[in-house]
Each structure stands twice: as structure tokens, then as C-alpha cells.
PDB file of N, H, CA, C and O in Angstrom:
ATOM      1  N   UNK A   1     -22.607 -11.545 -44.752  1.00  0.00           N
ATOM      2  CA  UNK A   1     -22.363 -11.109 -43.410  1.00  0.00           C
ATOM      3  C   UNK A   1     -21.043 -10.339 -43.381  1.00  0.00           C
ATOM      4  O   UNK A   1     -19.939 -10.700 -43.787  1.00  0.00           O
ATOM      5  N   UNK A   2     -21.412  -9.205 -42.811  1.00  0.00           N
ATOM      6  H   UNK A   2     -22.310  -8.912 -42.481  1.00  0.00           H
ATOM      7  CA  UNK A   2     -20.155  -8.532 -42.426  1.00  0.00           C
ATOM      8  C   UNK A   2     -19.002  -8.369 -41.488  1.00  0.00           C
ATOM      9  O   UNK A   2     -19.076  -7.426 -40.699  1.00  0.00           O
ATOM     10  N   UNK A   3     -17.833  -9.226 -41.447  1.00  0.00           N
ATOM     11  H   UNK A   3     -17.773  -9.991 -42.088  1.00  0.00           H
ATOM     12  CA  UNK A   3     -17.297  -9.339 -40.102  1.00  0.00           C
ATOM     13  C   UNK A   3     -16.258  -8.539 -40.391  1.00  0.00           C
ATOM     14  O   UNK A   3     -15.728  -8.389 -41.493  1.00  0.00           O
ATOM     15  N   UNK A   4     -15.825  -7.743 -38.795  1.00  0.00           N
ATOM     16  H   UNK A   4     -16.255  -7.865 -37.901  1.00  0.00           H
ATOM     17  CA  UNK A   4     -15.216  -7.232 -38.450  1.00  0.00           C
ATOM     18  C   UNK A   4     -13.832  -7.774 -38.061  1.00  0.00           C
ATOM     19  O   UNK A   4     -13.668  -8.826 -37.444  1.00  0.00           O
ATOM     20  N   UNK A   5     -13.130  -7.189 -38.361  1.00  0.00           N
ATOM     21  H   UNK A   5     -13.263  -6.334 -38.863  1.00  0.00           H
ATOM     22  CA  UNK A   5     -11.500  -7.680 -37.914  1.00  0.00           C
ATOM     23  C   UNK A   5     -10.716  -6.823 -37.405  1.00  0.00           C
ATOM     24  O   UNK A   5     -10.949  -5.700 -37.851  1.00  0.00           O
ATOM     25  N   UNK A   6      -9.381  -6.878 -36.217  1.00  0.00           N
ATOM     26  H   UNK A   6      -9.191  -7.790 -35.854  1.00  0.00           H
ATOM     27  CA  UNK A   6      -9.150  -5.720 -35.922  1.00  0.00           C
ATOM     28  C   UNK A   6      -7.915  -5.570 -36.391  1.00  0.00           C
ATOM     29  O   UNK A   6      -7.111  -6.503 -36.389  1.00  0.00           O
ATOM     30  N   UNK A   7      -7.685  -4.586 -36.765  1.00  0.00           N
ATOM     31  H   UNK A   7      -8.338  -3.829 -36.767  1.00  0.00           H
ATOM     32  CA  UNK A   7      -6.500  -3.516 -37.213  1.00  0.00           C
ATOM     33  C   UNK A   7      -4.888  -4.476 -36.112  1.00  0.00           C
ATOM     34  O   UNK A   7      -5.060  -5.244 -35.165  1.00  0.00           O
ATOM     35  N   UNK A   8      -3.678  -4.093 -36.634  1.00  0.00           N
ATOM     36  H   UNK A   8      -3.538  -3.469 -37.403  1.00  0.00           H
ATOM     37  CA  UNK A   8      -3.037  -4.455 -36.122  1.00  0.00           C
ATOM     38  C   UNK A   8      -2.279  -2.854 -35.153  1.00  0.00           C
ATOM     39  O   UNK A   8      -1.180  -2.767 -34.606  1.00  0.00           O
ATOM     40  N   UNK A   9      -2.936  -2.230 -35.220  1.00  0.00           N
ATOM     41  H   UNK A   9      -3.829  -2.301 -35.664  1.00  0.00           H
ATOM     42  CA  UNK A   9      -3.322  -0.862 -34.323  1.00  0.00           C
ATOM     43  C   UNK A   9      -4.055  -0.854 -33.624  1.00  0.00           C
ATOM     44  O   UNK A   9      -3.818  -0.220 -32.596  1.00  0.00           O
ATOM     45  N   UNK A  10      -5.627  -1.680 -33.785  1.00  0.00           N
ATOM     46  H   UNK A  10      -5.820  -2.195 -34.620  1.00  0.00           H
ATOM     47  CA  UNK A  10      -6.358  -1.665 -32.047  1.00  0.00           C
ATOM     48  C   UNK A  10      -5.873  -2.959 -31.285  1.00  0.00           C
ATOM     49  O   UNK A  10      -6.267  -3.190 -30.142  1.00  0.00           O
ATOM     50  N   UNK A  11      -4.894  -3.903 -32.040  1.00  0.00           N
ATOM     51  H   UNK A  11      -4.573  -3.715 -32.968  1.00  0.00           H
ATOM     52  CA  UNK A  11      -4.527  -4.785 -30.848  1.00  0.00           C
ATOM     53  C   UNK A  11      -3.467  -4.380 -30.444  1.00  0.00           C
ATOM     54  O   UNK A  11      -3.348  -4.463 -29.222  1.00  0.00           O
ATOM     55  N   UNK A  12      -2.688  -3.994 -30.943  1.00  0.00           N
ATOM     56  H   UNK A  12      -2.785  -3.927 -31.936  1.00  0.00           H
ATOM     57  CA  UNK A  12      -1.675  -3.307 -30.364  1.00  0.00           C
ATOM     58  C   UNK A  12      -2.206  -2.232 -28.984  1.00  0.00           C
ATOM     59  O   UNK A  12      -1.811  -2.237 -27.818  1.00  0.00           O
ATOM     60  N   UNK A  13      -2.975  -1.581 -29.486  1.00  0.00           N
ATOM     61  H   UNK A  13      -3.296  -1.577 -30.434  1.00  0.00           H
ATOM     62  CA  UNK A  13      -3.503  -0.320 -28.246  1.00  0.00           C
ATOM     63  C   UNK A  13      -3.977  -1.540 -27.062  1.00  0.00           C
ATOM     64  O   UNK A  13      -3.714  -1.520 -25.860  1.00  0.00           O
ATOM     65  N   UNK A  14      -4.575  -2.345 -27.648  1.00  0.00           N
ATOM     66  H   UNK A  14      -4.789  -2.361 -28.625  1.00  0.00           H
ATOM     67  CA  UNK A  14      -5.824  -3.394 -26.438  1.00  0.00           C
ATOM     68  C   UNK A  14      -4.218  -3.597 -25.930  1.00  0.00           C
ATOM     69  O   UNK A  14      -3.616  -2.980 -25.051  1.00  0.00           O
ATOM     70  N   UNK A  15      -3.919  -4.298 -26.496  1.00  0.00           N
ATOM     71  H   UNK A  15      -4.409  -4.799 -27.210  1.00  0.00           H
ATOM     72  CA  UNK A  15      -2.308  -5.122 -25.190  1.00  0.00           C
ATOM     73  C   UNK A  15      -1.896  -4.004 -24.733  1.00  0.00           C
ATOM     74  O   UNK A  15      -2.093  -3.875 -23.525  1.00  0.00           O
ATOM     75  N   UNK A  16      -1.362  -3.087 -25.280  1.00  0.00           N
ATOM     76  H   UNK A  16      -1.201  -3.192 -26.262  1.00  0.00           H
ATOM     77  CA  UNK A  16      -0.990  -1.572 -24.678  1.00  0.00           C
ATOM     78  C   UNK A  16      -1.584  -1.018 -22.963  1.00  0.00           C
ATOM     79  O   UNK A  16      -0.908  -0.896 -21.942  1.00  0.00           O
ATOM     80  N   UNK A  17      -3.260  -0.737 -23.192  1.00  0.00           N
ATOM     81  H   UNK A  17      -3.810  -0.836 -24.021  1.00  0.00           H
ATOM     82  CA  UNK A  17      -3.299  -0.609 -22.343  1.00  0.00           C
ATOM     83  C   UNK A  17      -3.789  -1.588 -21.402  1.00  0.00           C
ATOM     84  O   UNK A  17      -4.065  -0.984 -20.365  1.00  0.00           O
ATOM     85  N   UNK A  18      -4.128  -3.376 -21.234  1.00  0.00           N
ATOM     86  H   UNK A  18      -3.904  -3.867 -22.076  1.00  0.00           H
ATOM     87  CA  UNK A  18      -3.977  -4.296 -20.184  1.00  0.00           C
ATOM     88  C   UNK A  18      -2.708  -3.965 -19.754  1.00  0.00           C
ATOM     89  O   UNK A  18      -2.630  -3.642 -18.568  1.00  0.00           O
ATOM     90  N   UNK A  19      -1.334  -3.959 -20.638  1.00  0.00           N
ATOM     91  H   UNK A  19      -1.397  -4.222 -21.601  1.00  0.00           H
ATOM     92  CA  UNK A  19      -0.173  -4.307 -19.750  1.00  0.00           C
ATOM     93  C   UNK A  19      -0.409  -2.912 -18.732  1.00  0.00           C
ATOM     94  O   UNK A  19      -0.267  -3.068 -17.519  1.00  0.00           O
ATOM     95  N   UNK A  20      -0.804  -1.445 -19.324  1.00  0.00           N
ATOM     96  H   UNK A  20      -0.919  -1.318 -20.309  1.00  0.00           H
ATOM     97  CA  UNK A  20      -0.576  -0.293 -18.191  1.00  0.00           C
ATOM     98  C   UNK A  20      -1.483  -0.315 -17.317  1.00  0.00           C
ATOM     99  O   UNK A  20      -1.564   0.527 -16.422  1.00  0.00           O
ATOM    100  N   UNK A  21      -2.494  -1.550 -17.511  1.00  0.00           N
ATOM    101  H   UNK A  21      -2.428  -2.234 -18.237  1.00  0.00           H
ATOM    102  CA  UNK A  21      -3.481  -1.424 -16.059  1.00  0.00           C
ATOM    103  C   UNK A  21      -2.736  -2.288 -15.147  1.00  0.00           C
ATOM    104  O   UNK A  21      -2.483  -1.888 -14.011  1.00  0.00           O
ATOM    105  N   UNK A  22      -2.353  -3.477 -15.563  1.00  0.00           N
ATOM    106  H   UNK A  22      -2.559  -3.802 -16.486  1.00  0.00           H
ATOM    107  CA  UNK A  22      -1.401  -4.700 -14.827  1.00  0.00           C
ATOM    108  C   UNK A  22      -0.336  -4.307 -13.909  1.00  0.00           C
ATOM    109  O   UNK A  22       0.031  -4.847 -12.866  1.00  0.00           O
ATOM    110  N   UNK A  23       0.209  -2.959 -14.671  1.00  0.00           N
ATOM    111  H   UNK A  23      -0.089  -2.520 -15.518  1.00  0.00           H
ATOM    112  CA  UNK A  23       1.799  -2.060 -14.220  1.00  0.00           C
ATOM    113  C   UNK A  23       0.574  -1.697 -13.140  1.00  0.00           C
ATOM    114  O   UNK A  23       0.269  -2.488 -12.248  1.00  0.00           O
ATOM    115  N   UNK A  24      -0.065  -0.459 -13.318  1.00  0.00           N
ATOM    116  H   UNK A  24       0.183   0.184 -14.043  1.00  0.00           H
ATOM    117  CA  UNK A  24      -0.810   0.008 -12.347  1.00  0.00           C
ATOM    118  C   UNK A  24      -1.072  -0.709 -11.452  1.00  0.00           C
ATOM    119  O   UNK A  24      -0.778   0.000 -10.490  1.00  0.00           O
ATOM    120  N   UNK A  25      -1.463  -1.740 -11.012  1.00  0.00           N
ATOM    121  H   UNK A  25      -1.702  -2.316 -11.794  1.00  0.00           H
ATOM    122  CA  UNK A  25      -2.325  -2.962 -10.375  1.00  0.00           C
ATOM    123  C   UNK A  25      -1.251  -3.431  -9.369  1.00  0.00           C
ATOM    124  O   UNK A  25      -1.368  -3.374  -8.145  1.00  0.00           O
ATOM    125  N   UNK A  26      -0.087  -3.948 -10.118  1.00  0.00           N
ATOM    126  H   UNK A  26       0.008  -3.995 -11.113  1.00  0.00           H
ATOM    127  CA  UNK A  26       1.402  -3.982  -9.377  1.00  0.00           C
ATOM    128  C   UNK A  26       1.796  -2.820  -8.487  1.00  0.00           C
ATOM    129  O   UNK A  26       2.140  -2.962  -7.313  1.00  0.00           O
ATOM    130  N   UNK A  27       1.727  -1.722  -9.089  1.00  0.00           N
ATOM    131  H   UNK A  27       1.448  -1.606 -10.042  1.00  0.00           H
ATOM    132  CA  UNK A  27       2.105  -0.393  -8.385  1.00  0.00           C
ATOM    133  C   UNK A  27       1.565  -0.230  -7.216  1.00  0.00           C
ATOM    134  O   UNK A  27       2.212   0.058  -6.209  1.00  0.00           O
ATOM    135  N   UNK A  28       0.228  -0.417  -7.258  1.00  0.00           N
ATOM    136  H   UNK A  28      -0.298  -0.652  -8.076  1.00  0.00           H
ATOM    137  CA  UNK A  28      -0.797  -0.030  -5.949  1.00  0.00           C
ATOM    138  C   UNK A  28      -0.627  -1.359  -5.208  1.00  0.00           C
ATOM    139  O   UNK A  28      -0.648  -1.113  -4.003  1.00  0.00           O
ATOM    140  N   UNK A  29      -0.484  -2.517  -5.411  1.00  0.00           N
ATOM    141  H   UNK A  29      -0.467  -2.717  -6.391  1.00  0.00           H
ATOM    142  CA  UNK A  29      -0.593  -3.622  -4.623  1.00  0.00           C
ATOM    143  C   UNK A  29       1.185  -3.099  -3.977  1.00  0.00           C
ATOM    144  O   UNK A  29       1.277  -2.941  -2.759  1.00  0.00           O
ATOM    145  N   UNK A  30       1.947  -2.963  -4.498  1.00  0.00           N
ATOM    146  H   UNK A  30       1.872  -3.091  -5.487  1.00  0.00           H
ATOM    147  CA  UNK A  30       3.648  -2.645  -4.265  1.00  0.00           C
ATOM    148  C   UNK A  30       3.657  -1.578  -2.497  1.00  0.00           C
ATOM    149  O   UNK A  30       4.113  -1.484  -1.358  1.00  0.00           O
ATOM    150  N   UNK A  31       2.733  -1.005  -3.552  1.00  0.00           N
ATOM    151  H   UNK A  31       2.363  -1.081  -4.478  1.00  0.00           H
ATOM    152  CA  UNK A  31       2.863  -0.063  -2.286  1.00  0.00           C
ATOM    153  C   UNK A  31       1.721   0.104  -0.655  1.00  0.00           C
ATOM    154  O   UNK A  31       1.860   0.918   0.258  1.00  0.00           O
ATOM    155  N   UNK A  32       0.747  -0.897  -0.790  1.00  0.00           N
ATOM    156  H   UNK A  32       0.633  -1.558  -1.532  1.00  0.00           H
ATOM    157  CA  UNK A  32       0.068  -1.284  -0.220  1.00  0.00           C
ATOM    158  C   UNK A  32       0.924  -1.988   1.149  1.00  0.00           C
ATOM    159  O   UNK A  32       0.946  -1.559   2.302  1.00  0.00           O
ATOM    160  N   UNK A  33       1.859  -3.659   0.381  1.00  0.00           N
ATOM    161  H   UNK A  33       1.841  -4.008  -0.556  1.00  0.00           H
ATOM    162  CA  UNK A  33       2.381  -4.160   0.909  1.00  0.00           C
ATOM    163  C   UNK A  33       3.482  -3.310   1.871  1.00  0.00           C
ATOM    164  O   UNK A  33       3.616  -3.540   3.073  1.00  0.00           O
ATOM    165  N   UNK A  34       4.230  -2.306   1.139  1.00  0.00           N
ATOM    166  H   UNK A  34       4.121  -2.120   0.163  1.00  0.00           H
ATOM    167  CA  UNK A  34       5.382  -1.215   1.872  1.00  0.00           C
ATOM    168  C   UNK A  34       4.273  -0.470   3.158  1.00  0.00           C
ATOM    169  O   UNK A  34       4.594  -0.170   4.308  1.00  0.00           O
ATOM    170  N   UNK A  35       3.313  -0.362   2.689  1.00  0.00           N
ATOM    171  H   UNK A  35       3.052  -0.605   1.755  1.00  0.00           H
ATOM    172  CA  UNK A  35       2.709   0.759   3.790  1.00  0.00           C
ATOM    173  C   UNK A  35       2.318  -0.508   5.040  1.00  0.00           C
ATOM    174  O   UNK A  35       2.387  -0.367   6.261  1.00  0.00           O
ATOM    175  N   UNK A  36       1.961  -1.560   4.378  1.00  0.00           N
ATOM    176  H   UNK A  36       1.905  -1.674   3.386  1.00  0.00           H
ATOM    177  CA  UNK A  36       1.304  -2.386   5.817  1.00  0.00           C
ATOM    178  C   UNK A  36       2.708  -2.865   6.518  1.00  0.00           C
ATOM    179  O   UNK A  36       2.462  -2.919   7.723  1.00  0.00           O
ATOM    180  N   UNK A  37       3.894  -3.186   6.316  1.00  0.00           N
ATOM    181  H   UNK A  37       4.093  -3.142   5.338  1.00  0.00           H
ATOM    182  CA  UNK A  37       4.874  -3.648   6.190  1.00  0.00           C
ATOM    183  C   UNK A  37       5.556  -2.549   7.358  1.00  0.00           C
ATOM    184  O   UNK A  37       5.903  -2.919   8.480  1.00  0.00           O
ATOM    185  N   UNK A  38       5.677  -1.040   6.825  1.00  0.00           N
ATOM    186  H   UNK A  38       5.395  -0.740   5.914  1.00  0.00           H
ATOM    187  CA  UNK A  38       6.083  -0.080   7.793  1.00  0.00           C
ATOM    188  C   UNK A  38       5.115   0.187   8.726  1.00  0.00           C
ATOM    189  O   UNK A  38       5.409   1.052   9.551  1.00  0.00           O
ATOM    190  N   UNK A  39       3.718  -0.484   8.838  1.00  0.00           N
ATOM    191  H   UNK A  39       3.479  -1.187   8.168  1.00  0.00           H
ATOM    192  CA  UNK A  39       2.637  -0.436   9.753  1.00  0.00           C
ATOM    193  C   UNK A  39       3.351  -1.317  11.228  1.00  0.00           C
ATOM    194  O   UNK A  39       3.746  -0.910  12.321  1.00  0.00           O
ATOM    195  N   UNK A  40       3.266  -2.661  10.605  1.00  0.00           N
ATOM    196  H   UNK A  40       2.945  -2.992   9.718  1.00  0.00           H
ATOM    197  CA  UNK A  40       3.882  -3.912  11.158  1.00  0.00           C
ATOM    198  C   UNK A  40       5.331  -3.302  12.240  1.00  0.00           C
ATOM    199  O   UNK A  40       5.629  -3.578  13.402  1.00  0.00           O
ATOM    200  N   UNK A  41       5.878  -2.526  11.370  1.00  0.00           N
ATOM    201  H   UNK A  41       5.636  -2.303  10.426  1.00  0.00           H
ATOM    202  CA  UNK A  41       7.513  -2.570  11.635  1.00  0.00           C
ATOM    203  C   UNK A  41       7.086  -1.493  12.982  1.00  0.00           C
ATOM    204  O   UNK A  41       7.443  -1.881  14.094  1.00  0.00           O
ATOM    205  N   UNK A  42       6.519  -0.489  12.913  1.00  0.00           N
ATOM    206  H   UNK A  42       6.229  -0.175  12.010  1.00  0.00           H
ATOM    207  CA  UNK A  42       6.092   0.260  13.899  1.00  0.00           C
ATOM    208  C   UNK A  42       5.699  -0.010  15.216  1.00  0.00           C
ATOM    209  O   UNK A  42       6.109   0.411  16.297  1.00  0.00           O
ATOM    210  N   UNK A  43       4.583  -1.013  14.817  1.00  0.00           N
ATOM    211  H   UNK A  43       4.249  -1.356  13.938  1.00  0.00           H
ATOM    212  CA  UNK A  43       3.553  -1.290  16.064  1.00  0.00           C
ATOM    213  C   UNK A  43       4.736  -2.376  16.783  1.00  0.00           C
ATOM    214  O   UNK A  43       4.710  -2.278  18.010  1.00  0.00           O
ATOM    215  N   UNK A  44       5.512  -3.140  16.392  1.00  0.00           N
ATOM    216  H   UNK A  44       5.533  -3.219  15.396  1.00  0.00           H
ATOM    217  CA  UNK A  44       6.243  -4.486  16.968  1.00  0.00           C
ATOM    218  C   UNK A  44       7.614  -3.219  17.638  1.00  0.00           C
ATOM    219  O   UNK A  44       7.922  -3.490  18.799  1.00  0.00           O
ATOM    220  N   UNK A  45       8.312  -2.086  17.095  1.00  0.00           N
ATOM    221  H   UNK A  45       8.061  -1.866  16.153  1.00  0.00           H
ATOM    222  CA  UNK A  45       8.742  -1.254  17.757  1.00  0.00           C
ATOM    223  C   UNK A  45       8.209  -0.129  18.735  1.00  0.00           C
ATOM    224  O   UNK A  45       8.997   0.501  19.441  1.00  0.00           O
ATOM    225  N   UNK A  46       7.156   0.049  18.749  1.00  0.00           N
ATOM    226  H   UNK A  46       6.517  -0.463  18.175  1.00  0.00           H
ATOM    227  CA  UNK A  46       6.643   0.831  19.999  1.00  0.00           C
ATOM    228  C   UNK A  46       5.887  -0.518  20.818  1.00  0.00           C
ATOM    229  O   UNK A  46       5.508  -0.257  21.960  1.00  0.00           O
ATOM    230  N   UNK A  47       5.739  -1.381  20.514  1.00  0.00           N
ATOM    231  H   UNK A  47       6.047  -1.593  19.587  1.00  0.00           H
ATOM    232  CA  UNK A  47       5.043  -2.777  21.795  1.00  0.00           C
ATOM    233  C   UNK A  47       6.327  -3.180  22.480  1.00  0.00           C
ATOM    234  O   UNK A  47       6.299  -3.778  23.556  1.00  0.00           O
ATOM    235  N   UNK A  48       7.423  -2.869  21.885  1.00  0.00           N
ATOM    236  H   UNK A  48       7.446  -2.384  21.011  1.00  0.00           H
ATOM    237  CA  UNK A  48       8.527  -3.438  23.011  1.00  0.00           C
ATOM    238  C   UNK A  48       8.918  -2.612  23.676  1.00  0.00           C
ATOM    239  O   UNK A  48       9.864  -2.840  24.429  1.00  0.00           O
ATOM    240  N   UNK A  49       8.146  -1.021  23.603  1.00  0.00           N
ATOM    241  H   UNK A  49       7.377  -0.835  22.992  1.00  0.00           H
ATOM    242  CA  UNK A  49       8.515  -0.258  24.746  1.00  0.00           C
ATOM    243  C   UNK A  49       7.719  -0.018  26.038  1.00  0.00           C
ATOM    244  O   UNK A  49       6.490   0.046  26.061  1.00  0.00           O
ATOM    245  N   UNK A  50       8.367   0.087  26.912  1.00  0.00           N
ATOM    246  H   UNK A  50       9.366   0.036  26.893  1.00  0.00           H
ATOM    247  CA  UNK A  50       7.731  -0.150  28.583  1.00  0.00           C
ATOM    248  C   UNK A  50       6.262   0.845  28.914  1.00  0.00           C
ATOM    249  O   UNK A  50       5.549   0.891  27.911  1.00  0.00           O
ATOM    250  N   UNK A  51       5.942   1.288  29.590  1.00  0.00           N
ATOM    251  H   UNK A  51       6.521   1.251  30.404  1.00  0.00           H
ATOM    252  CA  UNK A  51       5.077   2.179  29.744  1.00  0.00           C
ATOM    253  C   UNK A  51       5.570   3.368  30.350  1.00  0.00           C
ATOM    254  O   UNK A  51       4.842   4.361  30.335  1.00  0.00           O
ATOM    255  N   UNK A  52       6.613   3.419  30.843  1.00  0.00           N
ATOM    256  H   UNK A  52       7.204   2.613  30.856  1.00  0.00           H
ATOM    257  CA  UNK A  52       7.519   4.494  30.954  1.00  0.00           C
ATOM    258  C   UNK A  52       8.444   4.938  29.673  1.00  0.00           C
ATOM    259  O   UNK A  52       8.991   6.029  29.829  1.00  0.00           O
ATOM    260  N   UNK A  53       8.628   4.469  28.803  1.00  0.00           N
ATOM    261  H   UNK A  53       8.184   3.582  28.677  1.00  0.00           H
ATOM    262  CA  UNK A  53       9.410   4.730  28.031  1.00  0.00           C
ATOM    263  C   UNK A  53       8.265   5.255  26.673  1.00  0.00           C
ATOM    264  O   UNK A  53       8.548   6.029  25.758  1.00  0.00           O
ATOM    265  N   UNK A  54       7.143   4.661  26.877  1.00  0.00           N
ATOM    266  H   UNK A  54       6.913   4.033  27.620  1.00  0.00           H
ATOM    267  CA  UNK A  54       5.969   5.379  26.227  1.00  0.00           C
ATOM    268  C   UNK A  54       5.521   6.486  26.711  1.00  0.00           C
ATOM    269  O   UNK A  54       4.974   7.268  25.933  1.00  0.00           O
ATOM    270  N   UNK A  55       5.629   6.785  27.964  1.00  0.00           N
ATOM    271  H   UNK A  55       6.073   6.150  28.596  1.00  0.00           H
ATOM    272  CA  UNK A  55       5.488   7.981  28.170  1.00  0.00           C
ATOM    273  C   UNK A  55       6.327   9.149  27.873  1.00  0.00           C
ATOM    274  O   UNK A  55       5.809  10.206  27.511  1.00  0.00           O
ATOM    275  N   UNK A  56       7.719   9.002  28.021  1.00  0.00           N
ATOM    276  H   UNK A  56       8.140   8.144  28.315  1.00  0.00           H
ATOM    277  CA  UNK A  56       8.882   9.492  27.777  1.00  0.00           C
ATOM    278  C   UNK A  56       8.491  10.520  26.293  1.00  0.00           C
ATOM    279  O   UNK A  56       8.764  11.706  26.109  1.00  0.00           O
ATOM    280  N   UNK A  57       7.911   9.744  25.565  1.00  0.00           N
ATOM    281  H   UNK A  57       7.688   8.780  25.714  1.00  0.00           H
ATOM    282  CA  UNK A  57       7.864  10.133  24.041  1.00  0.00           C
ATOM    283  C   UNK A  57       6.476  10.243  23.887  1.00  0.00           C
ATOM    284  O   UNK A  57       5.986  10.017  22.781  1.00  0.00           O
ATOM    285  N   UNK A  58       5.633  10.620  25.029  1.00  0.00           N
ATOM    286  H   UNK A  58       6.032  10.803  25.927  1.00  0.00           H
ATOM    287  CA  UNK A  58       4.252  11.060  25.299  1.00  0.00           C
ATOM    288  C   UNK A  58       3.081  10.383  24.659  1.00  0.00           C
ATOM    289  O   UNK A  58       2.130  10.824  24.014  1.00  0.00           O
ATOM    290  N   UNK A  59       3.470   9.063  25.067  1.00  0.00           N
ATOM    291  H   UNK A  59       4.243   8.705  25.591  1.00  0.00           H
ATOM    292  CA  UNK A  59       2.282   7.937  24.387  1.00  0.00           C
ATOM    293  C   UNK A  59       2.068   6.939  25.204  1.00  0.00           C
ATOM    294  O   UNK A  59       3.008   6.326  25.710  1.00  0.00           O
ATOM    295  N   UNK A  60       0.778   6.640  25.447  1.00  0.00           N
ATOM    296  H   UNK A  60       0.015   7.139  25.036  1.00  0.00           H
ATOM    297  CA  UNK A  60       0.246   5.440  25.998  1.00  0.00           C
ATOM    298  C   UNK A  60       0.417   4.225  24.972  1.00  0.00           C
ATOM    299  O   UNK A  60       0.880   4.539  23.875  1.00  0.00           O
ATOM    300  N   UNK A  61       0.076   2.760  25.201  1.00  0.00           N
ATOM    301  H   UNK A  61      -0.300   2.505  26.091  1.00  0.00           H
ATOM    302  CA  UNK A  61      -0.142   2.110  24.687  1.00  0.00           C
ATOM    303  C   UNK A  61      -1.242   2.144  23.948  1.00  0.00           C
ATOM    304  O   UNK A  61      -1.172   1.972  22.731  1.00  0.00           O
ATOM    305  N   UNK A  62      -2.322   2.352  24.530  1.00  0.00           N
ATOM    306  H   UNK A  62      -2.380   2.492  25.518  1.00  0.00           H
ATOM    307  CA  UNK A  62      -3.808   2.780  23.604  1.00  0.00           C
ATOM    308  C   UNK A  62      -3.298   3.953  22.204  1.00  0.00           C
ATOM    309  O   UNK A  62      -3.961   4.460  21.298  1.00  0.00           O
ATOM    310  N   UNK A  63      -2.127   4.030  22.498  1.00  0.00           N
ATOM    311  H   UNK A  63      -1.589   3.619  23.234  1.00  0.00           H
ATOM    312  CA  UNK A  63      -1.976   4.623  21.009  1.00  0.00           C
ATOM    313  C   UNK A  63      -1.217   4.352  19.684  1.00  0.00           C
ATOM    314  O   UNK A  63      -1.182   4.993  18.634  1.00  0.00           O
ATOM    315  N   UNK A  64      -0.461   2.890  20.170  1.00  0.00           N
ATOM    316  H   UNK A  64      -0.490   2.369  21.023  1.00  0.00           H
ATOM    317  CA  UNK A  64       0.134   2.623  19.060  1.00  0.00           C
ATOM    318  C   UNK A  64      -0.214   2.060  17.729  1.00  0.00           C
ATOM    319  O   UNK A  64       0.513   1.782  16.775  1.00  0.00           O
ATOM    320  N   UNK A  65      -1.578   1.951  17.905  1.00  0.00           N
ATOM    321  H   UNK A  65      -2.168   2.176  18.680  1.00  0.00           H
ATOM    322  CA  UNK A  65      -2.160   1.324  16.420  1.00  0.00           C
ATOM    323  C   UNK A  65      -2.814   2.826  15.325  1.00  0.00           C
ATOM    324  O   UNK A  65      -3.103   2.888  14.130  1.00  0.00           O
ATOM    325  N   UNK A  66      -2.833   3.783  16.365  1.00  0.00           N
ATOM    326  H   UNK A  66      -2.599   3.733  17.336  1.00  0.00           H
ATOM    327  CA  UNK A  66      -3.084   5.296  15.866  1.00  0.00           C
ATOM    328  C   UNK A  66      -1.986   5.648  14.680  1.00  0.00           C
ATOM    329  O   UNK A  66      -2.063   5.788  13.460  1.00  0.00           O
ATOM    330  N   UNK A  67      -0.820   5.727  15.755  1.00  0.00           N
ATOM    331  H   UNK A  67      -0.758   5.613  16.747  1.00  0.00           H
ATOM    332  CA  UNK A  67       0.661   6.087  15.848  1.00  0.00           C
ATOM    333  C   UNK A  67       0.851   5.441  14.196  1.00  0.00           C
ATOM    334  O   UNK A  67       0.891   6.153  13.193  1.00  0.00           O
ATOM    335  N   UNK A  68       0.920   4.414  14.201  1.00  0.00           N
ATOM    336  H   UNK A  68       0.887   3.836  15.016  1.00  0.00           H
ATOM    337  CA  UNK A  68       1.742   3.136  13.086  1.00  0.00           C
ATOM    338  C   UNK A  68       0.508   3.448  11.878  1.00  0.00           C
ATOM    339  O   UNK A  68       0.785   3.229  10.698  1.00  0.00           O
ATOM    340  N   UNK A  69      -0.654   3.893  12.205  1.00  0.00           N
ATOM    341  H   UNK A  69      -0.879   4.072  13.163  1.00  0.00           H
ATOM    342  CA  UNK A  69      -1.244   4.074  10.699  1.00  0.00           C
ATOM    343  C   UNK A  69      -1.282   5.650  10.258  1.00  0.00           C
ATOM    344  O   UNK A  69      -1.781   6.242   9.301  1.00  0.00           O
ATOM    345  N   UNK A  70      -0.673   5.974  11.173  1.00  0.00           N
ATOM    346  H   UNK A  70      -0.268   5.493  11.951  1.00  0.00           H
ATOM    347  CA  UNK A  70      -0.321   8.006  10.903  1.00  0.00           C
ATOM    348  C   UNK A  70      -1.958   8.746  11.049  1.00  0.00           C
ATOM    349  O   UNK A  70      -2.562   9.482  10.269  1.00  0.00           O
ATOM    350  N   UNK A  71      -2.234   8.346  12.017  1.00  0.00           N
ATOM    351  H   UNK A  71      -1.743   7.749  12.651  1.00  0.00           H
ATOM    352  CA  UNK A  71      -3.531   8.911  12.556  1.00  0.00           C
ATOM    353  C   UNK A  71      -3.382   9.797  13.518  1.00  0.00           C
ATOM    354  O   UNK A  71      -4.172  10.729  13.670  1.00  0.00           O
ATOM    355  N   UNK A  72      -2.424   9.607  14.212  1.00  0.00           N
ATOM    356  H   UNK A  72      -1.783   8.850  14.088  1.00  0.00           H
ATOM    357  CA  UNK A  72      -2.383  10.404  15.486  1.00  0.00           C
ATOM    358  C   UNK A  72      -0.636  10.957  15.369  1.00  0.00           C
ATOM    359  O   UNK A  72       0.413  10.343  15.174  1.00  0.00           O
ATOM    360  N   UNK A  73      -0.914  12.195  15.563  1.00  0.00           N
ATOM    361  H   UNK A  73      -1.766  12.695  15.722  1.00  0.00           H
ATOM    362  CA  UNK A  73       0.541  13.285  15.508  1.00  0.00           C
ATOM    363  C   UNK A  73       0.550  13.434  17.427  1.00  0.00           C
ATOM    364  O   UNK A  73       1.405  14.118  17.989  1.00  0.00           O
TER     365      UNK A  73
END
């Protein structure tokens, strides 16, 4: 029987690229959290403004969940 063994070059590459999917994986989760985070920070700063003061800066309330996910200019 012929068994195969691997090179201390394809384990090296195999760990190589798990750790750059893991980095990746971190990266996108990193920045996920920052985007919902400045979502959060938005909507809790335009809800403490009045309905005059939303208007002021030409927004209803029906628009701050637009506003905070960059949907609406």
C-alpha cells in the first residue's frame, strides 16, 4: 500500500493559508462590529433630537434608521 505523506511545504502552505482565512474572518467580523456600532451611535444621536430640531437639518423621524445605515442622503 501506498501512503502518502505531506511535505513539510504543503503543511506549511495548509497552516499558511487557515491562519489568512482566520485574519480575513477577523477583518470582516472587525469591521462589521465598527459599522453596526457607528449605526447604533447615530440612531441614539438623531432619537434625542426634537422634531423641530429634525427638521432644522431636514429630517423627520421616519428617517433615522435610513440616515444611520447611509441609505438616505
Amino acid at each position: 500500500m501506498n501512503v502518502l505523506t505531506p511535505t513539510q511545504s504543503v503543511v506549511t502552505e495548509g497552516i499558511q493559508r487557515t491562519a489568512s482565512s482566520l485574519v480575513s474572518a477577523f477583518e470582516k467580523l472587525t469591521t462589521a462590529v465598527q459599522s453596526y456600532l457607528r449605526y447604533r451611535q447615530t440612531v441614539i444621536a438623531l432619537s434625542a433630537l426634537d422634531a423641530r430640531e429634525l427638521a432644522d437639518i431636514g429630517l423627520v423621524r421616519a428617517d433615522i434608521d435610513a440616515i444611520a445605515k447611509g441609505q438616505k442622503h
